[in-house]
C-alpha positions in Angstrom: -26.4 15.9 -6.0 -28.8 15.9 -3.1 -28.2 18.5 -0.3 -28.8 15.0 1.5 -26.0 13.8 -0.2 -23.7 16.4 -0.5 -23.9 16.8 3.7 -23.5 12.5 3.8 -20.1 13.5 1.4 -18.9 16.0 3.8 -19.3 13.8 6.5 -17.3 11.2 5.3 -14.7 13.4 4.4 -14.2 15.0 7.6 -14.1 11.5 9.1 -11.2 10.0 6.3 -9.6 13.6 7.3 -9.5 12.6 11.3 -8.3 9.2 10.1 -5.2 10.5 8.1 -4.8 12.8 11.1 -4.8 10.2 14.0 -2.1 7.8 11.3 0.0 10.8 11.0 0.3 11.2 14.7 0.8 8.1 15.5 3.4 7.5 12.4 5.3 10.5 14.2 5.1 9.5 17.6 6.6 6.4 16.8 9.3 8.1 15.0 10.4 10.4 17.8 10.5 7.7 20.4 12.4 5.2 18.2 15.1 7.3 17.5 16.3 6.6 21.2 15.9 3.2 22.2 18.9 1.8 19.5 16.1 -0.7 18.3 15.8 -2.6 14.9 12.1 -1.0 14.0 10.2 -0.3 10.8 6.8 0.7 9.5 4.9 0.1 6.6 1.9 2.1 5.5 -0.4 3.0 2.8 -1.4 6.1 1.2 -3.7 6.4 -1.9 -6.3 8.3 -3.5 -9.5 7.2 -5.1 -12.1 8.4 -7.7 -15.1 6.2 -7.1 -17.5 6.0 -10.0 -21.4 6.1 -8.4 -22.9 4.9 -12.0 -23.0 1.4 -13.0 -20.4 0.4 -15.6 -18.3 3.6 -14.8 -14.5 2.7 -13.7 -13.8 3.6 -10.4 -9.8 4.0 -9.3 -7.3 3.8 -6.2 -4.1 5.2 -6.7 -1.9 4.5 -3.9 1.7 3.5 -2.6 2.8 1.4 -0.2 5.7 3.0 1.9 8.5 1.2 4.3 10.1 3.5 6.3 12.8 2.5 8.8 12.4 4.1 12.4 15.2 2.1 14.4 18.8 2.8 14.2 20.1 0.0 12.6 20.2 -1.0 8.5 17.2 -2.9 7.2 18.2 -5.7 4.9 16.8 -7.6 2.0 13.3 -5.8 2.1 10.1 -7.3 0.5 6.5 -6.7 0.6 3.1 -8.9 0.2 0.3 -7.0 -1.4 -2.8 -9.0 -0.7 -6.1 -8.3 -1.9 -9.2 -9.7 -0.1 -11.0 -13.2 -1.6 -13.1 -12.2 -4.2 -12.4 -8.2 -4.7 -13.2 -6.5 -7.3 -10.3 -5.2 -8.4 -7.8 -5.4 -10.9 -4.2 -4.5 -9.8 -1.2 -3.1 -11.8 1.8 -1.8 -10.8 5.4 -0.7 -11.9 6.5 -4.2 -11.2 8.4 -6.5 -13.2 8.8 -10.1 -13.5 11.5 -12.6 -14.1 10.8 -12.8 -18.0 10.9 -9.0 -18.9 13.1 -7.4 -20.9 16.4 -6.6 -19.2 16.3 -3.1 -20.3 12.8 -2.2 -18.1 14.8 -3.2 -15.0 15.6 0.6 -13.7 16.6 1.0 -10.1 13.3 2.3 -8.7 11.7 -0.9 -10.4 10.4 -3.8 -7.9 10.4 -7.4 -9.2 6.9 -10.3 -8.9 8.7 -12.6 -6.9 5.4 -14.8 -6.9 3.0 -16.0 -10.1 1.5 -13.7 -12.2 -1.7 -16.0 -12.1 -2.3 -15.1 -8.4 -4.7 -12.4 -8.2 -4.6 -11.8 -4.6 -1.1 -12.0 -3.9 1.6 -9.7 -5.3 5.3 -10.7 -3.1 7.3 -8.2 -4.5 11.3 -6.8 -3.9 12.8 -3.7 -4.9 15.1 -4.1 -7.6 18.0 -1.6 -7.2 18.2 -1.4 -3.0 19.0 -3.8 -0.7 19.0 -1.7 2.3 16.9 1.0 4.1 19.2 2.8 6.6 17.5 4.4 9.6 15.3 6.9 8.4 14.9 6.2 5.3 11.7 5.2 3.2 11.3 3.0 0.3 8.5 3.1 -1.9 6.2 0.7 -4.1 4.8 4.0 -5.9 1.7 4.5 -8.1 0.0 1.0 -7.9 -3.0 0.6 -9.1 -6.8 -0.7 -8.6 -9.7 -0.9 -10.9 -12.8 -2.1 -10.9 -16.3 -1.5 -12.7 -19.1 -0.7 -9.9 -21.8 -3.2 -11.6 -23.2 -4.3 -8.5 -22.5 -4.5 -4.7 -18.6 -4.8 -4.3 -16.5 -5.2 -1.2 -12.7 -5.6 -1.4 -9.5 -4.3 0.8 -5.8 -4.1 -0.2 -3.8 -5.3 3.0 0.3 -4.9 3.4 3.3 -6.8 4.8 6.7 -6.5 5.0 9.6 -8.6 5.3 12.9 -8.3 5.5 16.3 -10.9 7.3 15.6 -9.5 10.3 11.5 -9.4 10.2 10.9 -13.0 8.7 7.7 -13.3 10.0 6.7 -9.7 8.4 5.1 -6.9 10.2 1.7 -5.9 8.9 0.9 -2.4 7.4 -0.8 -0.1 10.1 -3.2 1.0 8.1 -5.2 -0.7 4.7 -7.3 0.1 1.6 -10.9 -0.7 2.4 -14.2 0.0 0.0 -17.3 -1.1 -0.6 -20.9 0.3 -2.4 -23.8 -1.0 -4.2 
């Protein structure tokens, strides 16, 4: 690697590093105010890690999980997420997710259930299988999902978050999303 390179590396780094910094902040300056008002309040966020392949026809990788953490002071009921990945991204998307024709016996607690077609693509609606709350500061987690792709041209693609729940029908949007791109 280039000493061009390596500097362009560090530079990104230091700038993904302020990032997670300024999210983490804000993540705990929302917490310590919430705590207070005796609000109904959530927040949903990413976090993930990615080895990006620079050679053609090398896999590249984002492992991340998609986290729900209640910040109010009141339950959260009948929780559910959205995983949407942009129109024609790159990647393909697995996840410890089952659907409604799977063996009985792979339906453990921590497991979360397709509510939505396995034909989609972009769209993975999914609800935890063994909770049906999240008390006030708690977190539930859609852990270890994955994205793939094969860099064998110019690619662009985001992962973006929602979640719903009976008293967020509308959903709330993640406050942060998976973005790459290269060529």
């Amino acid at each position: 690697m280039g000493k061009h390179n390596m500097v362009e590396l560090q530079d990104k780094l230091k700038q993904l590093n302020k990032e997670t910094t300024f999210y983490l902040n804000e993540i705990k300056k929302l917490i310590s105010t919430s705590f207070n008002n005796n609000e109904l309040k959530l927040i949903s966020y990413f976090t993930y890690t990615m080895n990006i392949s620079h050679e053609k026809e090398s896999e590249s990788l984002i492992i991340g999980t998609y986290h729900i953490q209640n910040i109010g002071d009141k339950t959260i009921n009948s929780p559910y997420i959205c995983l949407k990945l942009s129109p024609n991204s790159p990647f393909h998307f697995s996840g410890k997710y089952i659907t409604k024709i799977t063996n009985l016996a792979m339906k453990t607690n921590d497991a979360w259930e397709r509510l939505n077609n396995q034909t989609d693509k972009e769209e993975f609606w999914l609800k935890p299988i063994g909770k049906k709350t999240i008390e006030p500061t708690q977190i539930l987690s859609f852990s270890n999902f994955q994205a793939k792709w094969i860099p064998s041209e110019s690619y662009i693609g985001s992962i973006m978050g929602f979640t719903y729940c009976d008293e967020f029908k509308e959903g709330i949007p993640a406050i942060n999303q998976i973005n790459v791109s290269g060529n």
